[in-house]
ZAFI-848237 format. One line per 10 residues: number of its first residue (from 1); their letters; for each residue x, y, z of N, C-alpha, C, O, CB. Coordinates in pm, 1 decimal. Glycine has a CB too. Example, Ala and Ser with C-alpha at 12.3 -4.5 7.8 and 13.67 -1.06 7.14 Angstrom:
2
1) as) 1319.0,-569.0,780.0,1230.0,-450.0,780.0,1320.0,-330.0,780.0,1423.6,-331.9,846.5,1130.8,-447.3,904.6 | 1285.0,-225.0,708.0,1367.0,-106.0,714.0,1290.0,3.0,787.0,1340.9,113.8,803.9,1408.4,-59.8,572.5
***
This chain:
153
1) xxxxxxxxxx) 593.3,335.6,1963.0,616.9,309.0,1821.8,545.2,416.7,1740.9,442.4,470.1,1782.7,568.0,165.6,1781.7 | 594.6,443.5,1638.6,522.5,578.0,1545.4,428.5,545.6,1459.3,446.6,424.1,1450.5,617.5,657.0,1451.7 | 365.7,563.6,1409.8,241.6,540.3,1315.9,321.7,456.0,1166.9,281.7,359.4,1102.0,153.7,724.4,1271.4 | 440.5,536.5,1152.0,492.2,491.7,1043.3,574.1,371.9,1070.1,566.0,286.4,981.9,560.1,591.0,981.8 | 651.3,344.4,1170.4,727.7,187.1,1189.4,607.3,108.7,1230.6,633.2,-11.5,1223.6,865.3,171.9,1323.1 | 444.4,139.8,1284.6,368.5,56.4,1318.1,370.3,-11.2,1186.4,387.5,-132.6,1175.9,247.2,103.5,1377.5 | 348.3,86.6,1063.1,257.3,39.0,891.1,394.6,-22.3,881.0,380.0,-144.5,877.7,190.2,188.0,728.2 | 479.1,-0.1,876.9,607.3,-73.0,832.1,585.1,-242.9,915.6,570.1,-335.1,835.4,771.9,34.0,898.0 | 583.9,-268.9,1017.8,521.3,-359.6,1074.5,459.6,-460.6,1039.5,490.1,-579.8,1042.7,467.2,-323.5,1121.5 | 329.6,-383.0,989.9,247.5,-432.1,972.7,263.9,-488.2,825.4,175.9,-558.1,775.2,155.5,-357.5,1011.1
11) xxxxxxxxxx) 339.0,-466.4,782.2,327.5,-492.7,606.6,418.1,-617.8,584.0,403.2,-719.2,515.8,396.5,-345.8,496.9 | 560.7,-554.1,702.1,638.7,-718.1,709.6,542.4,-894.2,743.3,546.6,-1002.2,684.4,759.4,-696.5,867.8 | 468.7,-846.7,859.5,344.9,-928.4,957.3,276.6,-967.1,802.3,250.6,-1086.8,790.0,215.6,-803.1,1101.2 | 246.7,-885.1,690.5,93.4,-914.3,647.6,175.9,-1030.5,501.2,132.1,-1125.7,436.7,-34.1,-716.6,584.5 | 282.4,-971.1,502.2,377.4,-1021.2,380.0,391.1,-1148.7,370.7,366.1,-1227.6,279.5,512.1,-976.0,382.1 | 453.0,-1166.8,521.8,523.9,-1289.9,584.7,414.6,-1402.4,575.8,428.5,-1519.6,540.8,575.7,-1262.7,750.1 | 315.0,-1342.9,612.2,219.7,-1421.8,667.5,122.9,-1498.1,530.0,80.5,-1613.5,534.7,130.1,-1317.8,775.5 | 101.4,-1396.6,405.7,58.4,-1470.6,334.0,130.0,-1579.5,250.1,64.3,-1670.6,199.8,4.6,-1402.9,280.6 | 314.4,-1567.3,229.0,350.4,-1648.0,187.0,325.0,-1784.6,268.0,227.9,-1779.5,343.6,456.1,-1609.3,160.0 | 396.4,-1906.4,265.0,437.9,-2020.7,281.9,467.3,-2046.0,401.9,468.0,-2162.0,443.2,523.1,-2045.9,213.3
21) xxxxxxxxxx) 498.4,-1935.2,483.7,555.0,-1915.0,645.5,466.4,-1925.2,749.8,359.9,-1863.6,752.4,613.2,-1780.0,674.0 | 510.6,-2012.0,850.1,382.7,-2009.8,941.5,356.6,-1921.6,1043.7,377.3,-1934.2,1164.4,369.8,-2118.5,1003.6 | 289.8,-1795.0,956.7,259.6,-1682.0,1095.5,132.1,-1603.1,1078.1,66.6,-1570.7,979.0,386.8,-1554.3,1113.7 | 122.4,-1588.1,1174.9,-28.0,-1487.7,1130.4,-25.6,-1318.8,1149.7,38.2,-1259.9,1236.9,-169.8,-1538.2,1244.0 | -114.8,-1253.6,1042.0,-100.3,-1123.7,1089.2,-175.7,-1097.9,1166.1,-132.1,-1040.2,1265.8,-102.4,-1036.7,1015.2 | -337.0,-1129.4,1158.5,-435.0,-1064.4,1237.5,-376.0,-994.9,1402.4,-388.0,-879.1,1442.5,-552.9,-1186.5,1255.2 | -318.9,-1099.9,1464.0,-248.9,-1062.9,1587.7,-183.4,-918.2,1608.4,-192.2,-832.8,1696.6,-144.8,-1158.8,1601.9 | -110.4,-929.8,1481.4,-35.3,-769.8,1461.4,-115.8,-664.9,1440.4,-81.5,-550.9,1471.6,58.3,-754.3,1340.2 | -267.1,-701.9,1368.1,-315.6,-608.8,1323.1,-436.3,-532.8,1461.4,-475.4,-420.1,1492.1,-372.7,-667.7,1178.6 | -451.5,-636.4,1496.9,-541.1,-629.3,1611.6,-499.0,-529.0,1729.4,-575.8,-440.1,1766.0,-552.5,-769.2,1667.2
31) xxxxxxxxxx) -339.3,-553.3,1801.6,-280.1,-538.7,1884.2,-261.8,-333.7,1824.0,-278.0,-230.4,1889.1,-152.6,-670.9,1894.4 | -224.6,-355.7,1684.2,-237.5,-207.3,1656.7,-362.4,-124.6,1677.1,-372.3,-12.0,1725.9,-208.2,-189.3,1528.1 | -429.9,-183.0,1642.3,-597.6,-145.4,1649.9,-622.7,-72.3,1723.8,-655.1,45.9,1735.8,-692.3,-234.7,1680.1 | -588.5,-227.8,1821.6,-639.7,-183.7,1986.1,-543.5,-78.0,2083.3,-561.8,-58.5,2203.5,-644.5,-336.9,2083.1 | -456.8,-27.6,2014.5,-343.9,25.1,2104.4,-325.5,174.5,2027.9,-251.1,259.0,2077.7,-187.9,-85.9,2104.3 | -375.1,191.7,1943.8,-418.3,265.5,1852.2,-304.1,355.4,1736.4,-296.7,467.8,1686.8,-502.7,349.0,1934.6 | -217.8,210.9,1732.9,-108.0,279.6,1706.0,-19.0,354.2,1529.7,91.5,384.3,1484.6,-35.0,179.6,1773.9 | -163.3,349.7,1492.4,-144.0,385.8,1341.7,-303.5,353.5,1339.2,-363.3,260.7,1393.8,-17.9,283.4,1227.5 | -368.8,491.9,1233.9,-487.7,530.1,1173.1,-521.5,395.1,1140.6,-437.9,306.4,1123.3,-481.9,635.4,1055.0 | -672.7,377.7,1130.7,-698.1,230.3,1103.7,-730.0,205.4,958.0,-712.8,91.1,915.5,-816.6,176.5,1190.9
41) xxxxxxxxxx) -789.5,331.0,849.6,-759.4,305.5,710.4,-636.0,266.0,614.2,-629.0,205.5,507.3,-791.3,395.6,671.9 | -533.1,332.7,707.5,-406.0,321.0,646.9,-349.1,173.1,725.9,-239.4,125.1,697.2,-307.0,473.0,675.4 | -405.3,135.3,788.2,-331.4,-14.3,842.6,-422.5,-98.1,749.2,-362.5,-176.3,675.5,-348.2,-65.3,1039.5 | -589.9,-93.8,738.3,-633.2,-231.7,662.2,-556.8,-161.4,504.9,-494.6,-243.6,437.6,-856.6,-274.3,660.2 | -560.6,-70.9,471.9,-469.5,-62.5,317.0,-318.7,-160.0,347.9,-278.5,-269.7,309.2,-412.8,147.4,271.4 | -275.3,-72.1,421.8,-135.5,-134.2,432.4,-114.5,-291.2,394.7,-59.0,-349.6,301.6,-90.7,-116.7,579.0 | -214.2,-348.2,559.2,-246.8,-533.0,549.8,-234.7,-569.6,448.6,-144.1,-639.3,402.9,-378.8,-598.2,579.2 | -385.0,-499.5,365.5,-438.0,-585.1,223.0,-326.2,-576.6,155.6,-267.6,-683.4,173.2,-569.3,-524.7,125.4 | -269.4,-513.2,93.2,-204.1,-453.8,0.6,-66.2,-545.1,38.5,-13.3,-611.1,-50.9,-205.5,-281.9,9.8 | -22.3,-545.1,148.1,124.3,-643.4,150.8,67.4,-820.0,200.1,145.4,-914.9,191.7,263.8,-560.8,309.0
51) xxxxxxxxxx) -44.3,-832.1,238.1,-126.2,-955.3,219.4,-118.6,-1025.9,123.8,-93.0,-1145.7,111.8,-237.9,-940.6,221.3 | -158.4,-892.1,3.9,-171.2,-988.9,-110.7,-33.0,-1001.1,-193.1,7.1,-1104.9,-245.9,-291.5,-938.8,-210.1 | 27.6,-885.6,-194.4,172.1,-922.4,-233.6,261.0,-1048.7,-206.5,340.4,-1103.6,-282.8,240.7,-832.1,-183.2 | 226.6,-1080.0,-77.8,279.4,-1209.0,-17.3,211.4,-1338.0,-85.6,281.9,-1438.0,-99.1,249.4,-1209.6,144.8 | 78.0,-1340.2,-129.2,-9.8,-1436.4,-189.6,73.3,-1419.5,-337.2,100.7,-1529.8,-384.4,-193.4,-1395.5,-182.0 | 122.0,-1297.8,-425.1,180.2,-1316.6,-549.2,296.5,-1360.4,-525.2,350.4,-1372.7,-635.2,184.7,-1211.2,-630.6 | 364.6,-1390.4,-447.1,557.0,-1511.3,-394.7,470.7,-1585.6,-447.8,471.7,-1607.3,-569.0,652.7,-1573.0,-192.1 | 324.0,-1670.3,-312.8,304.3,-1810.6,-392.3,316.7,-1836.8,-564.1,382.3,-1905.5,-642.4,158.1,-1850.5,-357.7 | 173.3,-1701.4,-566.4,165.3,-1759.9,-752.4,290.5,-1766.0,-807.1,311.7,-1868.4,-872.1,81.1,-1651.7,-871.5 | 386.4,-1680.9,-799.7,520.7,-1723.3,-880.3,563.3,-1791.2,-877.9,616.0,-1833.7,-980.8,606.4,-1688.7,-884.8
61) xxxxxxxxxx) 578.0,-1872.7,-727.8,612.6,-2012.3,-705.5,586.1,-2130.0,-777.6,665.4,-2210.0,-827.2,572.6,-2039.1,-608.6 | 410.9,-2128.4,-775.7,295.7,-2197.6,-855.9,392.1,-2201.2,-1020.7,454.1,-2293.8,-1073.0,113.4,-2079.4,-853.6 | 366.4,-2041.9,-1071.3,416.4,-2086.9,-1196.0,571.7,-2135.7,-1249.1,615.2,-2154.6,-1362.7,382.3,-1988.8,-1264.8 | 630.3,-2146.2,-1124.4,773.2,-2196.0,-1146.6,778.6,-2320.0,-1097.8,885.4,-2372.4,-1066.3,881.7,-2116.0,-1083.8 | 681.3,-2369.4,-1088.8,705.7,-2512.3,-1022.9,663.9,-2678.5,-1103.3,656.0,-2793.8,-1060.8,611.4,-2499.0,-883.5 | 644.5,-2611.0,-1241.0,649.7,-2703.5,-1360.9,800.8,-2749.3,-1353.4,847.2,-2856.6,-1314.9,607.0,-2625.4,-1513.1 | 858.5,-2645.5,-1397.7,1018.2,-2683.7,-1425.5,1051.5,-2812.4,-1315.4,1090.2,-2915.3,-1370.9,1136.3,-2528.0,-1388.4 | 1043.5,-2815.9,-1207.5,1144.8,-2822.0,-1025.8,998.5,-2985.4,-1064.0,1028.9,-3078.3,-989.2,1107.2,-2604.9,-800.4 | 889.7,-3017.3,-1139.6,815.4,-3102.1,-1134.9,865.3,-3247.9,-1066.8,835.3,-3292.5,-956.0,775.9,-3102.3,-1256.8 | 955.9,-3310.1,-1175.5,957.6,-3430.7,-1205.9,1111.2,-3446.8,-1122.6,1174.1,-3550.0,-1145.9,937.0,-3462.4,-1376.0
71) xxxxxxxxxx) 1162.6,-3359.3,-1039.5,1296.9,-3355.8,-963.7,1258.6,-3451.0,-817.3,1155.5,-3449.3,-750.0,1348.9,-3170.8,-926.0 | 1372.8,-3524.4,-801.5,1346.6,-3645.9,-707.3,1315.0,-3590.7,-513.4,1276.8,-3651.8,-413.6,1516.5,-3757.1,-727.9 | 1362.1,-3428.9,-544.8,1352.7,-3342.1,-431.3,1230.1,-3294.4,-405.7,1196.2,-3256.9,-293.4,1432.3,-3238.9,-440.0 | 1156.8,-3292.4,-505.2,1005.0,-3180.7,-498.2,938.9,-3282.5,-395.9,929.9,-3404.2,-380.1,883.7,-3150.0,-682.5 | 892.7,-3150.7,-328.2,821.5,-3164.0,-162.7,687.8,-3271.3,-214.4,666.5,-3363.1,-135.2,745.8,-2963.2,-75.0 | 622.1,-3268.1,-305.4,491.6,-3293.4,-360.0,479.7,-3387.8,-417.0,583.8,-3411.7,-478.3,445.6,-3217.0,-430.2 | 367.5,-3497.6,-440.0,410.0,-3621.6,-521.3,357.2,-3609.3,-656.7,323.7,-3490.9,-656.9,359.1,-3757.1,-459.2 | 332.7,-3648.1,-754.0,306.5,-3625.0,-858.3,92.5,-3653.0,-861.5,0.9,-3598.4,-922.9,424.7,-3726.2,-948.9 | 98.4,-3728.2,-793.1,-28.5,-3754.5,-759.4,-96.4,-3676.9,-640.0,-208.4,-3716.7,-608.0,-30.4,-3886.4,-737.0 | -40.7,-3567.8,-568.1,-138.5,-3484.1,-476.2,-106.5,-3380.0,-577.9,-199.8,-3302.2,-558.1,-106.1,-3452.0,-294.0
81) xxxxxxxxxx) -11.1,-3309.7,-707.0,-50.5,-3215.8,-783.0,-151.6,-3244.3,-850.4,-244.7,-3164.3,-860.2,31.3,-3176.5,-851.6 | -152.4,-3376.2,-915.5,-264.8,-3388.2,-995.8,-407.3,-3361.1,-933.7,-493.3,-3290.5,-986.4,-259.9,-3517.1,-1047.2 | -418.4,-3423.2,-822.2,-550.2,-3414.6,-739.5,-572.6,-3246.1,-700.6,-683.6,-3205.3,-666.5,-533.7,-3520.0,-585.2 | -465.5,-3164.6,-709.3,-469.9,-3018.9,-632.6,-504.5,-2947.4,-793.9,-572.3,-2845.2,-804.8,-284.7,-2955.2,-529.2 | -465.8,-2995.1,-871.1,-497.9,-2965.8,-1009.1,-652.0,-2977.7,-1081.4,-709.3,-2889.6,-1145.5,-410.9,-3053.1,-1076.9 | -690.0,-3085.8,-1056.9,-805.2,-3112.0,-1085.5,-915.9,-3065.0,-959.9,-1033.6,-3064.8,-995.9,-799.5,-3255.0,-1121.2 | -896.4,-3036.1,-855.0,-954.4,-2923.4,-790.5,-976.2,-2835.5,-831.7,-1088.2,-2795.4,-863.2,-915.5,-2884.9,-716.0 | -850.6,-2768.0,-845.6,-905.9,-2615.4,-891.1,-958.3,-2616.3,-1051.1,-996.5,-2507.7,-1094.4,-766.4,-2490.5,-877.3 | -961.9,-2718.2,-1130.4,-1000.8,-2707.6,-1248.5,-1155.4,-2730.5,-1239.3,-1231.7,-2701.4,-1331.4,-924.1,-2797.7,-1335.4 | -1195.6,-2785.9,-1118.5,-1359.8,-2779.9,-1085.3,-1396.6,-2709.2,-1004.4,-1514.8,-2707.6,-970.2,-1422.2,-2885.0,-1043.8
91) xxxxxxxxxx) -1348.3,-2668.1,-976.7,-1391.6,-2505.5,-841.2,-1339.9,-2393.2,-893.8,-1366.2,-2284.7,-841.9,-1305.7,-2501.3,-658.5 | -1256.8,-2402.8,-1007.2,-1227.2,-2254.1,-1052.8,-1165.1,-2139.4,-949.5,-1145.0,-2141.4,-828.0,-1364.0,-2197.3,-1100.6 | -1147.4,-2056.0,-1034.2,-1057.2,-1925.1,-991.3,-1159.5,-1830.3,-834.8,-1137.3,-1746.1,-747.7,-1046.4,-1794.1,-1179.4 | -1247.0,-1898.5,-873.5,-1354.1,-1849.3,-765.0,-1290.9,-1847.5,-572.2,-1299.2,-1767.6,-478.9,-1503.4,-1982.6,-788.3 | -1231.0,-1983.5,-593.4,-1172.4,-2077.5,-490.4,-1082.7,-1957.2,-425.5,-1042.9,-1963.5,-309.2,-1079.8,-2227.6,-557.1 | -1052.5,-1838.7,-518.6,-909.9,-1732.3,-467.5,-936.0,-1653.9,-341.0,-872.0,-1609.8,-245.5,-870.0,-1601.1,-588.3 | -1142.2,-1659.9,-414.4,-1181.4,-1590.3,-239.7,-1166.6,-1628.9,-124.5,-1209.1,-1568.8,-25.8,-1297.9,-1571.2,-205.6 | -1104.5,-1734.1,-123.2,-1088.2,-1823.2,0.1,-912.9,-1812.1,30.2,-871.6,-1887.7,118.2,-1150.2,-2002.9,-38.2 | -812.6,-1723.9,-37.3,-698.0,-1724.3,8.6,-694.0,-1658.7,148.4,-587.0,-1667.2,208.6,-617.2,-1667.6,-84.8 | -797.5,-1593.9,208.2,-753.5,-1522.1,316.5,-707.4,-1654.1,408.4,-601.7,-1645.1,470.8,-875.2,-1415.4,381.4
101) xxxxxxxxxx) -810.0,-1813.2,419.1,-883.8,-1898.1,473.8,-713.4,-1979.6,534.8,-607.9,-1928.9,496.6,-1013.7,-1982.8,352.5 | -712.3,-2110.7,633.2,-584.0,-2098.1,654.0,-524.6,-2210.3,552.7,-410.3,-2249.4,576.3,-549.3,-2113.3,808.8 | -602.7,-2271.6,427.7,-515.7,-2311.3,336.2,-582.5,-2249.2,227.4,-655.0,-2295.8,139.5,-488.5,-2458.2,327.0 | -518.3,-2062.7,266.6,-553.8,-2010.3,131.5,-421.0,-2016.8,66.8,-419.5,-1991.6,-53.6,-621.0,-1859.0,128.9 | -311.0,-2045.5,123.6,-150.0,-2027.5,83.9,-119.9,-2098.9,-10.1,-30.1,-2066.7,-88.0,-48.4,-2060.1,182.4 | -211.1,-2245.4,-25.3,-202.5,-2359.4,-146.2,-282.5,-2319.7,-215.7,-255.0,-2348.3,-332.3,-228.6,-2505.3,-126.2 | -383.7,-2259.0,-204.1,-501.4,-2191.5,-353.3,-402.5,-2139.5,-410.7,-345.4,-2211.1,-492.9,-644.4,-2055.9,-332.5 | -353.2,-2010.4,-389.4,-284.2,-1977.8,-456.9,-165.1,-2009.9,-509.7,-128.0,-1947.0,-608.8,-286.8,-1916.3,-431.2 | -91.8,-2101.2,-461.1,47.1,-2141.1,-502.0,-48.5,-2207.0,-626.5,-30.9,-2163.2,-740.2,164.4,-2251.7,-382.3 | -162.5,-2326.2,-599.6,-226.7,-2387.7,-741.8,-267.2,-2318.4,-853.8,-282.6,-2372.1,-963.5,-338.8,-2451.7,-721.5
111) xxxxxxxxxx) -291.2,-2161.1,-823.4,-367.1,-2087.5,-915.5,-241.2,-2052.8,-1044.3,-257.5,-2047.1,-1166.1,-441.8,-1940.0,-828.8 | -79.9,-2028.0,-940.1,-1.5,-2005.4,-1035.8,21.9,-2096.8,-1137.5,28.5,-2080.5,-1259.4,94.8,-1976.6,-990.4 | 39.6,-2250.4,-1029.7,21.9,-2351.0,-1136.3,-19.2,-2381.0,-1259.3,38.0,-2427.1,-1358.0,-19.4,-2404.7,-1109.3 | -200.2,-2324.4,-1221.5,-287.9,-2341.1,-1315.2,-297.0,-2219.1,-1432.5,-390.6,-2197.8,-1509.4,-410.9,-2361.6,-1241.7 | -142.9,-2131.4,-1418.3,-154.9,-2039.4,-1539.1,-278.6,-1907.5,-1520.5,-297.1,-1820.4,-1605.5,-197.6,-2146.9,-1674.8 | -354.2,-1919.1,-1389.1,-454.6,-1814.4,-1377.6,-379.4,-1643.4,-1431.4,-270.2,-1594.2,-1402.8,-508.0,-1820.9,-1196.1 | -489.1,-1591.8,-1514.4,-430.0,-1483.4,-1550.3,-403.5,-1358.4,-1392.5,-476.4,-1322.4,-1300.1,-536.6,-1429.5,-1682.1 | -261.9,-1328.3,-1433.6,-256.9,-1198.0,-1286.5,-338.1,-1110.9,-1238.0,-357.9,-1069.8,-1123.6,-172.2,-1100.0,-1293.3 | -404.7,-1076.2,-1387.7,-508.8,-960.5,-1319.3,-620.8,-1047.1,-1260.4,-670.7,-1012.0,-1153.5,-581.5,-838.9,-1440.4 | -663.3,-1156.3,-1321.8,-776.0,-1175.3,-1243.7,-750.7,-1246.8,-1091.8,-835.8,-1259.4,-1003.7,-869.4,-1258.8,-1331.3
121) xxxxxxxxxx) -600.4,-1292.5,-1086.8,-584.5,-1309.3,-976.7,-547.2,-1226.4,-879.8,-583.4,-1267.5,-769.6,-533.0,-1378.5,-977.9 | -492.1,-1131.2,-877.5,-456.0,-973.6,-782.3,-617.1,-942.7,-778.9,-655.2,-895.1,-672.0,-334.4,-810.6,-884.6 | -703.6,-959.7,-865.5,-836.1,-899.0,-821.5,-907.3,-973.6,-712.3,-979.5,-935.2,-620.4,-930.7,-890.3,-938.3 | -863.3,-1096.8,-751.8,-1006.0,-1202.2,-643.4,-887.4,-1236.2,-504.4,-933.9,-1282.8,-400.4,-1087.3,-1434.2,-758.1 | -792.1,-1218.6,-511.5,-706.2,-1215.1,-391.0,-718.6,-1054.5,-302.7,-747.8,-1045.1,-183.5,-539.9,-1247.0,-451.0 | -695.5,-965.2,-373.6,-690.7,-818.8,-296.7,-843.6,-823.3,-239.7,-880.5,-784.9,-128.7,-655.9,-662.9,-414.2 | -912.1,-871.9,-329.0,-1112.9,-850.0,-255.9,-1067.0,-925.3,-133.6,-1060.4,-873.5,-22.2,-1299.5,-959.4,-362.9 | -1035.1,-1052.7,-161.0,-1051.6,-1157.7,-43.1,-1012.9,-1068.1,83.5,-1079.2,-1050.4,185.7,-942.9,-1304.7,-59.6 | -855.5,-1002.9,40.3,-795.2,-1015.2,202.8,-823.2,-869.1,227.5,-848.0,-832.1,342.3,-605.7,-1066.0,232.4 | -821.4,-805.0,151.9,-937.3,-659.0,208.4,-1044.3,-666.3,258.2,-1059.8,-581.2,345.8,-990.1,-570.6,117.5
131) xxxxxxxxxx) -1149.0,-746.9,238.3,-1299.5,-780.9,285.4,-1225.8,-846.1,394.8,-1291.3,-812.4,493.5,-1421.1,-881.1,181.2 | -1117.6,-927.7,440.8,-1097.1,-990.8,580.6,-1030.2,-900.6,681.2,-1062.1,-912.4,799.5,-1011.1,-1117.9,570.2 | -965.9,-836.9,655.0,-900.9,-693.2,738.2,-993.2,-593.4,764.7,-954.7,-500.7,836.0,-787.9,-610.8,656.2 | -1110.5,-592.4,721.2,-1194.8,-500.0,721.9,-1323.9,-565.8,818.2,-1397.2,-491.5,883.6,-1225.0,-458.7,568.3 | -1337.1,-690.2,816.7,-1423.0,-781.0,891.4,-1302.5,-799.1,1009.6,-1370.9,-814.8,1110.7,-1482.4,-934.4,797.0 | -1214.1,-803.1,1036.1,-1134.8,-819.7,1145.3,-1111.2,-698.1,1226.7,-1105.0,-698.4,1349.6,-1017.3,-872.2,1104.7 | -1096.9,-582.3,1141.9,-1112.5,-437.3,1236.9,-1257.6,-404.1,1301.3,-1264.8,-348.6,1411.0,-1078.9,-298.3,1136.4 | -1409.5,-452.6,1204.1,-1492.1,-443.9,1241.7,-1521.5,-475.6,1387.3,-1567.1,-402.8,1475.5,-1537.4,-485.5,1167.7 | -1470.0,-648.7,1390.9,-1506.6,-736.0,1519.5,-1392.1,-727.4,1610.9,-1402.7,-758.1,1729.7,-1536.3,-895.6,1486.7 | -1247.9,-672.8,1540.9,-1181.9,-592.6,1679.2,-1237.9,-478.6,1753.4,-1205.7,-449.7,1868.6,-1056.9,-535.1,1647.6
141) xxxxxxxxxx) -1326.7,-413.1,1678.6,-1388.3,-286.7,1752.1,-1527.8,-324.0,1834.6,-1587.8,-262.3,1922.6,-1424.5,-164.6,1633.1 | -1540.5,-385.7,1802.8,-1657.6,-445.1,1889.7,-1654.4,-540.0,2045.5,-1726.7,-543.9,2145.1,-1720.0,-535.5,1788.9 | -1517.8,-615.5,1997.5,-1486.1,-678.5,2106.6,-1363.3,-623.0,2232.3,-1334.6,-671.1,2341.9,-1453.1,-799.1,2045.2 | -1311.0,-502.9,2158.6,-1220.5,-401.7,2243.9,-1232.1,-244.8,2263.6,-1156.6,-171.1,2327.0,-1096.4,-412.9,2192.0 | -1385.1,-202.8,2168.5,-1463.4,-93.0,2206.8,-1312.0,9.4,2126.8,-1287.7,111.8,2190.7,-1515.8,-83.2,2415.2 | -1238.7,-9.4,2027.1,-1164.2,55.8,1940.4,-1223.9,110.1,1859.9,-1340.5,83.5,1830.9,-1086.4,-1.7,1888.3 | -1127.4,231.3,1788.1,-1185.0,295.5,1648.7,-1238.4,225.0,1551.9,-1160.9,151.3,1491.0,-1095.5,359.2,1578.2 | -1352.2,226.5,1519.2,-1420.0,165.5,1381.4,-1373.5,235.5,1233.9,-1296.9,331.5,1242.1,-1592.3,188.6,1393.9 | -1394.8,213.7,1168.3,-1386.2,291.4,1016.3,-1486.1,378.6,1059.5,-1457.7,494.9,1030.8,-1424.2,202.1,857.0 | -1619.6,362.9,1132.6,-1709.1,459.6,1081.7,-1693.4,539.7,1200.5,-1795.6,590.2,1247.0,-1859.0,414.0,1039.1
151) xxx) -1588.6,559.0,1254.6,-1560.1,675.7,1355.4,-1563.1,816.9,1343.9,-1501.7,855.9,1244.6,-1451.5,665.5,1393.5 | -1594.7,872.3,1386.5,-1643.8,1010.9,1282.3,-1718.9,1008.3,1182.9,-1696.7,1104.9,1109.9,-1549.3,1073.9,1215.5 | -1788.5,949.9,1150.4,-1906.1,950.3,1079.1,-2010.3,1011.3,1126.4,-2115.7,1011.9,1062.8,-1942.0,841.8,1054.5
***
C-alpha cells in the first residue's frame, strides 16, 4: 500500500469511526504504525483531523435534532434528552475532552444539541483526539519498538 492510499485509509477509519458507527480507528492506526506504512506525523494529522470531522456529523446531528424532537420515530425518549441535557448543562463544554472516550459520540451529538458554539467545539474536540493519537502512537512505539515522533531527534 503507498503512503498516500495508507492516509486515505486512515481518514475513512478515523471519519467512520467518530461518527455514530460502530468501528474503531486505533486498529488502523496502529497496524500502520507498526508496518510503517505512511510517516507517522502525517497519519496522527491525518487521524485527528478526519476524527474530528466525523465528531462535527454528530454536532450537526445534535443541532438538527430539535426539529425530528417530538416525532413518534425518534430513537430517544423525551426524558433520557432531558437527563443528557441537564448533564451537559452541569459538566459543561469541558465534557468535549472526553469525545475521544467510547461514549464520546453522545457528548458530542449533546453539545450540538446544546447550541455549543463551533469554534469552541472544533477546539476542545481536535485537542481531545490529537492528544489521543499522539498517546496511542506513543504506546504503539513502545509496545512494538516502532517509529516514535521523536525519531530523529
Amino acid at each position: 500500500m503507498t503512503p498516500l492510499a495508507a492516509l486515505a485509509t486512515m481518514a475513512l477509519a478515523a471519519f467512520g469511526a467518530a461518527t455514530l458507527l460502530p468501528f474503531q480507528s486505533e486498529v488502523v492506526f496502529a497496524a500502520f504504525q507498526t508496518q510503517g506504512t505512511a510517516p507517522l506525523v502525517p497519519l496522527i494529522v491525518v487521524a485527528s483531523l478526519f476524527n474530528t470531522l466525523g465528531s462535527a456529523v454528530n454536532y450537526a446531528l445534535g443541532r438538527g435534532i430539535e426539529h425530528y424532537r417530538h416525532r413518534r420515530w425518534f430513537p430517544v425518549s423525551e426524558a433520557q434528552l432531558t437527563r443528557a441535557q441537564e448533564w451537559y448543562s452541569r459538566w459543561g463544554v469541558w465534557t468535549l475532552l472526553l469525545s475521544w472516550a467510547p461514549l464520546g459520540d453522545a457528548i458530542t451529538v449533546i453539545a450540538g444539541i446544546m447550541r455549543t458554539p463551533l469554534w469552541l467545539f472544533l477546539t476542545l474536540v481536535g485537542l481531545a483526539k490529537t492528544l489521543r493519537y499522539i498517546l496511542l502512537a506513543a504506546l504503539t512505539a513502545q509496545l512494538f519498538g516502532t517509529a516514535s515522533l521523536l525519531a530523529g531527534v
